[in-house]
VOGU-3710 file (C-alpha; in Angstrom, 3 decimals, decimal comma):
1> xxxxxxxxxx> 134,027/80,296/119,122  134,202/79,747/123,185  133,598/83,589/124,444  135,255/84,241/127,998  134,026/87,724/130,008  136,104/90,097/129,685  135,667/90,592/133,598  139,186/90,415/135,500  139,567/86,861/137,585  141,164/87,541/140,711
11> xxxxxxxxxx> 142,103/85,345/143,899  145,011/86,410/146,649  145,949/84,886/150,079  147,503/86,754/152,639  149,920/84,432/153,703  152,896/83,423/152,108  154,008/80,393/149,740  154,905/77,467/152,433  158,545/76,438/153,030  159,153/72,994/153,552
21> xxxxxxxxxx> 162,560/72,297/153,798  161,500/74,887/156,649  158,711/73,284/158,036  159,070/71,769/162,044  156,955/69,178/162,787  154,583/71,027/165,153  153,150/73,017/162,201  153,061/70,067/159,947  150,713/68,734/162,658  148,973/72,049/163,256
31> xxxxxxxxxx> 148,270/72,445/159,266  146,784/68,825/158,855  144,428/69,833/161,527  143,336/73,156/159,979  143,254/71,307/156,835  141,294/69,178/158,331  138,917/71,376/159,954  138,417/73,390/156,437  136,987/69,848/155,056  134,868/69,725/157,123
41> xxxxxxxxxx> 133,197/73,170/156,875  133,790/73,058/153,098  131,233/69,618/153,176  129,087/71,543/155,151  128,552/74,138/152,654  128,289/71,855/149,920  125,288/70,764/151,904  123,693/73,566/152,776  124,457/75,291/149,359  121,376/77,137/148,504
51> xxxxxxxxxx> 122,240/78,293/144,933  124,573/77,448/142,183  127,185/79,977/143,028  127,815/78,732/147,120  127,634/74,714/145,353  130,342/75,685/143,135  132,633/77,781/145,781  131,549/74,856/147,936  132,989/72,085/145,886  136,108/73,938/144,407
61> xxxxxxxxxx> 137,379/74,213/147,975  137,132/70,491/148,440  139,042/69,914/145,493  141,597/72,262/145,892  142,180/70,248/149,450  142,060/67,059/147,522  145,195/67,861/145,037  147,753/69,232/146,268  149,890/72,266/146,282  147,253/74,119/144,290
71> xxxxxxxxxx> 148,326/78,293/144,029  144,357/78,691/142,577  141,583/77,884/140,909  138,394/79,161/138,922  135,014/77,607/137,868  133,543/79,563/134,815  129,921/79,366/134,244  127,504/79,597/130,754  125,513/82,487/130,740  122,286/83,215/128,942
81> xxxxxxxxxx> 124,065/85,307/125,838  126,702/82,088/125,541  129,887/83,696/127,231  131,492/82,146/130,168  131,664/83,939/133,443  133,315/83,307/136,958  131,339/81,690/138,942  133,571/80,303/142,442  137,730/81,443/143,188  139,775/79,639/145,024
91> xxxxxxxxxx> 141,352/80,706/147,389  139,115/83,762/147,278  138,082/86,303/144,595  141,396/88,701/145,971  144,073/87,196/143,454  144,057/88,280/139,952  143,902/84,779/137,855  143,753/86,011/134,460  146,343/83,883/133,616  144,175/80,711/133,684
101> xxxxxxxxxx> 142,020/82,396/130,441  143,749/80,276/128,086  143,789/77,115/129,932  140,038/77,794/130,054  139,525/78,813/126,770  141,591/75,690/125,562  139,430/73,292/127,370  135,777/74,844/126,080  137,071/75,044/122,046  138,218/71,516/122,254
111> xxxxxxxxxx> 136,107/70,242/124,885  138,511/68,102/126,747  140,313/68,114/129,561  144,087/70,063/128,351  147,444/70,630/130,322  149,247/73,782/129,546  152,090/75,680/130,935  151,704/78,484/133,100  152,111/81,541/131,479  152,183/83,265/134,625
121> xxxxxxxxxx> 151,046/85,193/137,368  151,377/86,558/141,164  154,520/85,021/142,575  154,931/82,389/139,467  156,518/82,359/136,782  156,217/80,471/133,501  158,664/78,029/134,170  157,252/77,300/137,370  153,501/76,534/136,797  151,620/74,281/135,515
131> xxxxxxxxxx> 147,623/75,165/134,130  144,721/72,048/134,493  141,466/72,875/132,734  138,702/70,338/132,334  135,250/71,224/130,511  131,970/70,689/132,093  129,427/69,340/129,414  125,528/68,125/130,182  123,580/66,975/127,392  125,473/67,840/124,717
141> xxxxxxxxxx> 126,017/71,332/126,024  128,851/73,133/127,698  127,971/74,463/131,172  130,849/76,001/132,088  134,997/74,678/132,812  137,411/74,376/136,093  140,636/75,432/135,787  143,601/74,561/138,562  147,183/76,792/138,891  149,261/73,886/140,051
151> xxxxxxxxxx> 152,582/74,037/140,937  155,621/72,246/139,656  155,487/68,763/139,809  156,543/65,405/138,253  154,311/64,297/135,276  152,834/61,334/136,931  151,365/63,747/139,742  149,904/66,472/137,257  147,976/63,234/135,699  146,562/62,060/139,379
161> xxxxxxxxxx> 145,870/65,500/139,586  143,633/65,869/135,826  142,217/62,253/136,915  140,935/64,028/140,814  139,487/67,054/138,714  137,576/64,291/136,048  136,147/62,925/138,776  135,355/65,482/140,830  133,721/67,167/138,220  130,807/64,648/138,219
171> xxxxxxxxxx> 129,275/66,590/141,145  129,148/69,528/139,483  127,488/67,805/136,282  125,370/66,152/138,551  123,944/69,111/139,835  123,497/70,515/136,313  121,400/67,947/135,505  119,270/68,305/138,796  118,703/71,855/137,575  118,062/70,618/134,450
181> xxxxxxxxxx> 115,633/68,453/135,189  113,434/70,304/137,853  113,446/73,043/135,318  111,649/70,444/132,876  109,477/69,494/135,760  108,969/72,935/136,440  108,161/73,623/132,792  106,040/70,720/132,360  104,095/71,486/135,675  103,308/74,915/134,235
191> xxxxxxxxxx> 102,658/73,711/130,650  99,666/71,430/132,329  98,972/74,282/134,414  98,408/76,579/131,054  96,848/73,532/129,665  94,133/72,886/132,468  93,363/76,117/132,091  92,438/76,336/128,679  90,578/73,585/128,642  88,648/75,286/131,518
201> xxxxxxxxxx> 87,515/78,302/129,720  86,654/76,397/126,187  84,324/73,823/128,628  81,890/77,015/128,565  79,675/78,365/125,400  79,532/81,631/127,455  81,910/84,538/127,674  81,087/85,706/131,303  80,997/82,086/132,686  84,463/81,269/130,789
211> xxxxxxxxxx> 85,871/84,269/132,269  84,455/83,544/135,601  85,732/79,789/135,453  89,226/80,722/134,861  89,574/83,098/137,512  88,638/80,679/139,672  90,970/78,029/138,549  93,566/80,442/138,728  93,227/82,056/142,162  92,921/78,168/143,394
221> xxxxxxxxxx> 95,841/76,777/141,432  98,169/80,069/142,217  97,400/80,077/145,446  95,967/83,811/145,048  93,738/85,537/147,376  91,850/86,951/144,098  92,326/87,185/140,245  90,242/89,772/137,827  90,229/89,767/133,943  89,021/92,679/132,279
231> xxxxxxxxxx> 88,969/93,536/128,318  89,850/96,921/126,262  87,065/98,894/125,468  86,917/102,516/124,006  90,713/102,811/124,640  90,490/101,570/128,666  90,028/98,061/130,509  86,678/97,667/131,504  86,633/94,223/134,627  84,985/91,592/133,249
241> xxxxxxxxxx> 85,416/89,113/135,719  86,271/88,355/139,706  86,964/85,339/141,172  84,574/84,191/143,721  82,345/87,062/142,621  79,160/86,560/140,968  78,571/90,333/140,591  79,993/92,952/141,475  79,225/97,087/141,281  82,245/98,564/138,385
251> xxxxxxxxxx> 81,531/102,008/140,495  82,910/100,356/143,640  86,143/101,648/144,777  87,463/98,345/144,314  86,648/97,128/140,889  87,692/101,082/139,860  91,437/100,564/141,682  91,292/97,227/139,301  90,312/98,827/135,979  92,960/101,487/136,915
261> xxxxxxxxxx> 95,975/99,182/137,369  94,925/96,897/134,066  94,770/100,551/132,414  98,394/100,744/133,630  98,908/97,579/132,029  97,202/98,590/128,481  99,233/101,746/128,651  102,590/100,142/128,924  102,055/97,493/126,787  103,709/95,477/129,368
271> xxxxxxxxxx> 103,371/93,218/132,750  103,405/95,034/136,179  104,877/93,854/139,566  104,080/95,155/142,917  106,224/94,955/145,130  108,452/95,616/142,119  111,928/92,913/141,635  115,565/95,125/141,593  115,203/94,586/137,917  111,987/96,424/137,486
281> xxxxxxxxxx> 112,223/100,394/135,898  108,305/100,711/135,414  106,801/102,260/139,364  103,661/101,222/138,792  101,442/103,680/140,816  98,076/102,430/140,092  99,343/98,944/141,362  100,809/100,301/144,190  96,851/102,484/145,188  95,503/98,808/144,763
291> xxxxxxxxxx> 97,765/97,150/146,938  97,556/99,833/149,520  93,868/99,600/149,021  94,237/95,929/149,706  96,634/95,870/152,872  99,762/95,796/151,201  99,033/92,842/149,408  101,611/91,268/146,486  100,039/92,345/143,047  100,884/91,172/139,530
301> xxxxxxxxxx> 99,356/91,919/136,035  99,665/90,677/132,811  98,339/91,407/129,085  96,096/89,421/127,230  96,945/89,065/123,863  95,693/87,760/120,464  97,775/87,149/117,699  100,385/89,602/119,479  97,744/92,242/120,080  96,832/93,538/123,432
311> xxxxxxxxxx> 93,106/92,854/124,075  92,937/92,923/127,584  94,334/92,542/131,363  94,737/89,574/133,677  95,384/90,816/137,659  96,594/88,438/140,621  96,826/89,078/143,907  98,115/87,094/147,071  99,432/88,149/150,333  102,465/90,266/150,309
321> xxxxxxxxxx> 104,866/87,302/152,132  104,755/85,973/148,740  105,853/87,949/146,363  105,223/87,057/142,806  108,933/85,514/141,286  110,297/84,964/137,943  108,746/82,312/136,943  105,362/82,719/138,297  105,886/86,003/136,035  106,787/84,123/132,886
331> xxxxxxxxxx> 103,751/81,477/133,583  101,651/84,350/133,959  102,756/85,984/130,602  102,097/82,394/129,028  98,791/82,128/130,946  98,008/85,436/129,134  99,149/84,228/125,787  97,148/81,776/125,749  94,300/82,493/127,178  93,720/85,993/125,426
341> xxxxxxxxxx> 93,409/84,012/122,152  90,422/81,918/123,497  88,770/84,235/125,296  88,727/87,063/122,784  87,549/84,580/120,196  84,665/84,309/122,488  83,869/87,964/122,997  84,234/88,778/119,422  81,275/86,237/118,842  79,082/87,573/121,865
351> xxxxxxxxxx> 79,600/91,542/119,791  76,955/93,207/118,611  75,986/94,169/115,463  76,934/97,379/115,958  80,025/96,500/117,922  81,346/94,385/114,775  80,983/97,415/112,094  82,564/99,405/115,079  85,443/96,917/114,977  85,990/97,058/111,765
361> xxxxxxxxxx> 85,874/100,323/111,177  89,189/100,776/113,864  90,732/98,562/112,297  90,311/99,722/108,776  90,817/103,107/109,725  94,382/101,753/112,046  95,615/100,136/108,923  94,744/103,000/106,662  96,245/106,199/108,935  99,044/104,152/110,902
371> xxxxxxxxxx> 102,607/103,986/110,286  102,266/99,979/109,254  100,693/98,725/105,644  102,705/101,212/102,957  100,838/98,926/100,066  97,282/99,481/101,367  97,572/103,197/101,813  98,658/103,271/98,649  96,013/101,820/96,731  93,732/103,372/98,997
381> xxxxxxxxxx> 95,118/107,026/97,296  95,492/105,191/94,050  91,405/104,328/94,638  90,373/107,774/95,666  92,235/109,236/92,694  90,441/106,844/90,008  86,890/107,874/92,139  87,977/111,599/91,766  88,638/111,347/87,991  85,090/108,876/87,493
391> xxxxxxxxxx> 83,536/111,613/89,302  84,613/114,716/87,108  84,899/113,217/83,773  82,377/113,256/81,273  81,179/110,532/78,837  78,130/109,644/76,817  75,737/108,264/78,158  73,867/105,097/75,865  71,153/103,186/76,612  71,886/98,853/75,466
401> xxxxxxxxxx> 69,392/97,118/73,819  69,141/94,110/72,074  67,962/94,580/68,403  66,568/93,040/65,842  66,834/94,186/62,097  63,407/93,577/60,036  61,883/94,449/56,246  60,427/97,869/56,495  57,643/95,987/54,542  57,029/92,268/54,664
411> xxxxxxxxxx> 54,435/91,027/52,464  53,030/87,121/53,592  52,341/85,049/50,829  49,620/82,681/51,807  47,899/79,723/50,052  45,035/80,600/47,809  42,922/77,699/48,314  43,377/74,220/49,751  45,348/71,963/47,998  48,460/70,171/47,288
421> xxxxxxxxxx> 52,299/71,876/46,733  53,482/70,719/43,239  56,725/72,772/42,535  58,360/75,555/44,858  61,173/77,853/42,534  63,078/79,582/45,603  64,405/78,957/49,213  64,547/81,847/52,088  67,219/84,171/51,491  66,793/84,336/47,540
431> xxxxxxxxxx> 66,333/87,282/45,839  63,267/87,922/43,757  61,653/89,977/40,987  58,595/91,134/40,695  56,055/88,417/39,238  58,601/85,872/40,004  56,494/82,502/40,358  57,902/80,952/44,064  55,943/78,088/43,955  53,060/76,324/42,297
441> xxxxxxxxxx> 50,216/74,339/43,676  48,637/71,203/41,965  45,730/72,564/39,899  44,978/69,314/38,188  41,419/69,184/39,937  40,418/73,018/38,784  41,222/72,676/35,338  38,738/69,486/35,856  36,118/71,472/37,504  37,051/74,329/34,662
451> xxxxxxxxxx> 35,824/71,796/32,185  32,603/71,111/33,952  31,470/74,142/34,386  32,303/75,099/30,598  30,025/72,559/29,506  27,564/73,227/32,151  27,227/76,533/30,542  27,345/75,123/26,659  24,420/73,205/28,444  22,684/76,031/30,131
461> xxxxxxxxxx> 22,455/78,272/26,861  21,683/75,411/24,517  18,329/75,106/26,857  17,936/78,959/26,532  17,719/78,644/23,207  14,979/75,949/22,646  12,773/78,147/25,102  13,158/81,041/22,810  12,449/79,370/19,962  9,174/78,040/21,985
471> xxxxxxxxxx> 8,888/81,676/23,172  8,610/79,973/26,790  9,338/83,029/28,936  9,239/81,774/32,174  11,926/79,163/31,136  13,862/81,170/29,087  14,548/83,438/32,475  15,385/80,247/35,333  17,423/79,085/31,991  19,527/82,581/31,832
481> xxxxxxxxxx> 19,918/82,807/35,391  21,154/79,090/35,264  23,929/80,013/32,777  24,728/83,337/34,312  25,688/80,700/37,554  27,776/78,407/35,591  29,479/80,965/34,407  30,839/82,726/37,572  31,452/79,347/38,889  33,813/78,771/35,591
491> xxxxxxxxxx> 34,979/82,409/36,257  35,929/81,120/40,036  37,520/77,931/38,993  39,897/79,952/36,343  40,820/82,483/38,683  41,964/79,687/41,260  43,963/78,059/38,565  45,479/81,545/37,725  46,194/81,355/41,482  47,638/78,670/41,545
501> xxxxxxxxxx> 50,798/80,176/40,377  52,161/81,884/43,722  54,288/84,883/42,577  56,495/87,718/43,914  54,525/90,836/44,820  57,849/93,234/44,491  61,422/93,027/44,073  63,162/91,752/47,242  64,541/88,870/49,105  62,307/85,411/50,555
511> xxxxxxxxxx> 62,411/85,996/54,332  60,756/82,802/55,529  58,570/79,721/53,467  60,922/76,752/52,264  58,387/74,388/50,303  61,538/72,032/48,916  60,932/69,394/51,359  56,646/69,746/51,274  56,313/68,274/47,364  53,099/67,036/47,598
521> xxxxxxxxxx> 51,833/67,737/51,364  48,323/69,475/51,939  48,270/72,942/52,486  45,189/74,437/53,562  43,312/77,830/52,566  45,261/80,762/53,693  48,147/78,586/55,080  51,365/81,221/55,388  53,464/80,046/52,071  55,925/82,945/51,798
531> xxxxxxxxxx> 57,416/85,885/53,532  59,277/88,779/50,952  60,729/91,721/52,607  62,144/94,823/50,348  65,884/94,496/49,661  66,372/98,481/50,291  64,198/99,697/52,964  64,652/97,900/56,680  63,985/99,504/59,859  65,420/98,384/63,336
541> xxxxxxxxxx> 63,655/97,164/66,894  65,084/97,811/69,676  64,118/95,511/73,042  64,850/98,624/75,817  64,371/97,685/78,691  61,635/99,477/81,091  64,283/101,041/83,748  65,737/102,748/81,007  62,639/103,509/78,716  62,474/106,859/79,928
551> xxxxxxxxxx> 65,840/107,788/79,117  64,912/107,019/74,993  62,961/109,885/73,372  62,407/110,602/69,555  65,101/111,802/67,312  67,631/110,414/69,435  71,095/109,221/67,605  72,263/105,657/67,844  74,694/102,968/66,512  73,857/99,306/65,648
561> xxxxxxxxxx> 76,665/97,201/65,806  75,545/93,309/64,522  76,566/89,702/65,270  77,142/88,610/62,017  78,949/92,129/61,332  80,912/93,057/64,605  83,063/95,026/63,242  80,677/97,615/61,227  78,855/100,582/63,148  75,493/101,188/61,937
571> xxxxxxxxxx> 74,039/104,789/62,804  69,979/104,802/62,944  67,933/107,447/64,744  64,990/106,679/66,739  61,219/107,327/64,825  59,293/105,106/67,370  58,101/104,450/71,118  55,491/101,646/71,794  53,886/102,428/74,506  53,384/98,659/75,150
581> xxxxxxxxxx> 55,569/96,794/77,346  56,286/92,952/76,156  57,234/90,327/79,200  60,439/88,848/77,680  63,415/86,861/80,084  61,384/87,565/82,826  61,560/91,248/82,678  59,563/93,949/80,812  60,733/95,500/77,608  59,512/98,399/75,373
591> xxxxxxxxxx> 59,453/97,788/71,203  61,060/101,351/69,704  61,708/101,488/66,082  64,613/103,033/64,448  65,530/103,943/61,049  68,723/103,223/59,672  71,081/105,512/57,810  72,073/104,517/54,396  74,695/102,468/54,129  76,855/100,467/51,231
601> xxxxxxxxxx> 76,303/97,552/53,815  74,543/94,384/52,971  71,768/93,453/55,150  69,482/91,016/55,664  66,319/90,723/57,844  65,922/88,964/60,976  70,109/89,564/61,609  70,341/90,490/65,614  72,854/92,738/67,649  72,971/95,300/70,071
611> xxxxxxxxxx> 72,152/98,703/69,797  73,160/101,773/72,029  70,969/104,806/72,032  72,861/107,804/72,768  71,197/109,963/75,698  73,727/112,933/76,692  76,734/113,429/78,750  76,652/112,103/82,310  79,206/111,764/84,717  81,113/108,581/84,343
621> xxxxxxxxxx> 80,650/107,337/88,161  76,920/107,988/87,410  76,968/106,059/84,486  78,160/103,110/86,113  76,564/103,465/89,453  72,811/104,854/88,248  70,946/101,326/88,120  72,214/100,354/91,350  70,652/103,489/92,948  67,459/103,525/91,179
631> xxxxxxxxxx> 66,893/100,200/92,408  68,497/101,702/95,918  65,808/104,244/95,886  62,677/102,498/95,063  63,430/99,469/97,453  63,975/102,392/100,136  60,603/103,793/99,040  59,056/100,812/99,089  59,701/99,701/102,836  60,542/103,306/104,298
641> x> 58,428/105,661/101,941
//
């Protein structure tokens, strides 16, 4: 809806409505020449109208001489919050034309030019007047509406009258657009300006030179007599840069009168003037030292600002003839817009080590302790609780280790003598009896030699006994050692065939030798057959690690929990410590033996799991934190001890 001000609309003339069945011919004469005098001057002002206001008063006064017998008249103007204001009266501003809202509203709602009846006013009535509006539209947009108080009149005279005002209205909408466009050219000017800038301080690598560049560009492209750019730090603006200054001393009175006016600036939060505009509430005393300090000089200041943040302070100064105006102020707020961005991106790649963590730790700490960011402070709280709890709560402390369950006894069953496998009775994991065969080997060839050595012994005492019977003594004894040979070699020869035969030394279960697929392949002499481990007595090896070796002593409790039985928790205690360390995926680990507990639980050797030795209570942050600063403190001792 088409808002009006509230502000009354007046207009009064001091002389009186004209007579003219009164009227001699003298002042007929006399009034054409006034009237024509007051065109005259009223083209003269709309010549030498200097703002929008005098254009306006201007050109209402030559239209109110163009139509005639017009009681008043009003041009309302847009302003900035979209409600329509008075702008130029007619006659003058003395006569209270309130009447002429709703003509004027009429015309902006439908936006078109409208005749109503007058509803009204100083020396009218309603019967008597007769209300012209006509909008004034540019672009698309409504600037503003002219409204005439006509008097009575014959219809065909209020049209000529709506068709002077349509046409006379393309001045005003000419000059609208004028504005409008010098105000893009102005905008565009100052977006290249802005533009030309930037590109000035990304040309250098540099902070100091970009800084130094730009302050150049700007005191030559403002027209200032110098420009300074400074950024926060420790909670003040330190000067970073002067244009057409090298270097320059920061304990000069001069560079100190600059820090303290872009201090002004960082403790405001907001830009400075000096010689401050009507429209100004903020003194500005540390401008006002510098510009004393500078012959009165015009002084302006701006923030630099990242992301909406203040980081710093950009100063101009110029003579003070020319003040700094509206819109240098606005392209100076832009210039500081922009250019904080790029220039801060800069200095926070030139900081220091030291000057990052510093950074960082403001703005953790801001975040943290200011009145923004409700979620991080509370899972900050929520954090320090959990690390108060970890850090009084108790909890056992185990040491992991991979395990492996073996036979507390494992007897190897190995081949007798070389040969050939003729039958094997069992497979790993069977269970066995004692004097269970597990396998035979061919003995074919040993019941051969058994045969030859028999009847090399027939042989042998066959010879003895002719030599006794000769009572040859000497041959009788090479003949009895000759059969006392033949028979340990037949003695040899049966105990390999008894051999032959491999059996079970004990009950238990075959931990490793499958012969099934070796029928009839070579085995040689002492060639690892068999493996039996005792079905009843295992023991358990635990892989610790050496960081934690020292933590496992003897008679220490622990809990074996399996892969092939997750869900079963084994209790062993500890009976062993190797003192032998065994390189294993590529770090050092210690064999300890365990004993386990008896248990209704099937086992079998070789199965593999984890087992946790329990050490004490510990603190449950120290549980969890412990290997990171053991390896904290020896890498500290290494390079620092």
């Amino acid at each position: 809806m088409t808002v009006l001000s509230s502000a009354p609309i007046y207009a009064h003339t001091d002389a009186p409505a004209a007579d003219p069945a009164a009227a001699s011919a003298p002042a007929s004469a006399a009034s054409a020449s006034a009237s024509a005098a007051t065109d005259g001057s009223a083209w003269a002002a709309l010549n030498q109208a200097g703002d929008t206001g005098a254009f306006c008063a201007a050109w209402l006064a030559i239209l109110c001489l163009q139509v005639p017998r017009v009681r008043g008249a009003l041009v309302l103007l847009a302003e900035a919050d979209r409600s329509f204001v008075p702008a130029a009266f007619w006659p003058d501003a003395g006569r209270n034309l309130m009447h002429l809202g709703p003509a004027a509203q009429a015309a902006l709602t439908q936006r078109r030019g409208v005749v109503l009846p007058g509803t009204g006013g100083e020396g009218s009535t309603a019967s008597l007047a007769t209300h012209v509006a006509y909008p004034l539209e540019v672009e698309g947009e409504l600037q503003g509406a002219v409204v005439l108080d006509l008097t009575p009149r014959p219809e065909a005279e209020v049209q000529l009258a709506l068709r002077l005002l349509h046409w006379g209205s393309a001045w005003l909408i000419d000059h609208f657009r004028r504005q409008l466009v010098l105000r893009e050219r102005q905008l565009v000017a100052r977006l290249s300006l802005a533009t030309d800038t930037v590109a000035t301080a990304l040309q250098e690598e540099r902070l100091g030179a970009a800084c130094l560049a730009v302050v150049n560009d700007l005191a030559a492209r403002l027209d200032c007599q110098r420009v300074a750019l400074g950024f926060e730090q420790g909670g003040s603006v330190r000067v970073q840069a002067i244009s057409h200054t090298a270097t320059f001393d920061a304990r000069t009175d001069f560079v100190r009168l600059l820090a303290e006016a872009m201090d002004e600036v960082w403790d405001l939060d907001l830009s400075v003037v000096h010689p401050p505009r009507q429209s100004d509430s903020v003194p500005g005393l540390a401008h006002a030292a510098l510009s004393a300090a500078r012959q009165d000089s015009a002084v302006l200041s701006v923030p630099l600002r990242n992301d909406g943040v203040m980081v710093g302070a950009l100063t101009f100064e110029r003579a003070r003839e020319r003040p700094f105006g509206e819109e240098e102020l606005a392209l100076c707020e832009a210039l500081g817009t922009l250019l904080g961005s790029v220039l801060d991106l800069k200095r926070q790649q030139e900081r220091s080590l030291r000057e990052r963590a510093t950074a960082a730790w403001r703005h953790a700490s801001t975040s943290l302790f200011g009145p923004d960011h409700p979620g991080l402070k509370l899972l900050s709280a929520l954090g320090v609780a959990v690390l108060l709890f970890f850090s009084l709560v108790d909890a056992t402390y185990r040491v992991s280790a991979k395990t492996v369950v073996e036979g507390e006894v494992q007897r190897a069953l190995a081949a007798p003598f070389q040969g050939f496998v003729a039958e094997s009775f069992v497979r790993p994991g069977d269970r066995v009896r004692a004097g269970q065969p597990l396998a035979r080997l061919d003995d074919r060839d040993l019941k051969l030699e058994q045969l030859r050595w028999r009847a090399e012994v027939e042989q042998a005492q066959r010879r003895y006994r002719q030599a006794a019977a000769a009572s040859d003594r000497a041959a009788m004894a090479v003949i009895s050692a000759q059969v006392d040979q033949a028979r340990a070699q037949l003695t040899l020869t049966e105990e390999r065939i008894a051999r032959a035969l491999v059996t079970a030394p004990f009950d238990g279960i075959v931990v490793q030798g499958d012969l099934s697929q070796q029928l009839g392949s070579p085995v040689e002499q002492g060639e690892l057959l068999f493996e039996v481990a005792p079905l009843d007595a295992y023991r358990v090896i635990l892989q610790v690690d050496e960081r934690n070796i020292g933590d496992v002593q003897l008679g220490q409790r622990g809990e074996l929990a399996l892969s092939g039985l997750p869900y079963e928790r084994l209790p062993f205690t500890v009976e062993r410590i190797t003192p032998i360390s065994v390189p294993q995926d590529g770090r050092n680990h210690f064999r300890v033996e365990a004993r386990l507990d008896p248990s209704a639980v099937v086992l079998r050797p070789g199965l593999e799991g984890i087992g946790k030795v329990e050490v004490g209570e510990r603190r449950l942050i120290w549980i969890w934190t412990h290997p990171f600063v053991d390896w904290l403190r020896l890498w500290a001792w290494k390079w620092f001890g």
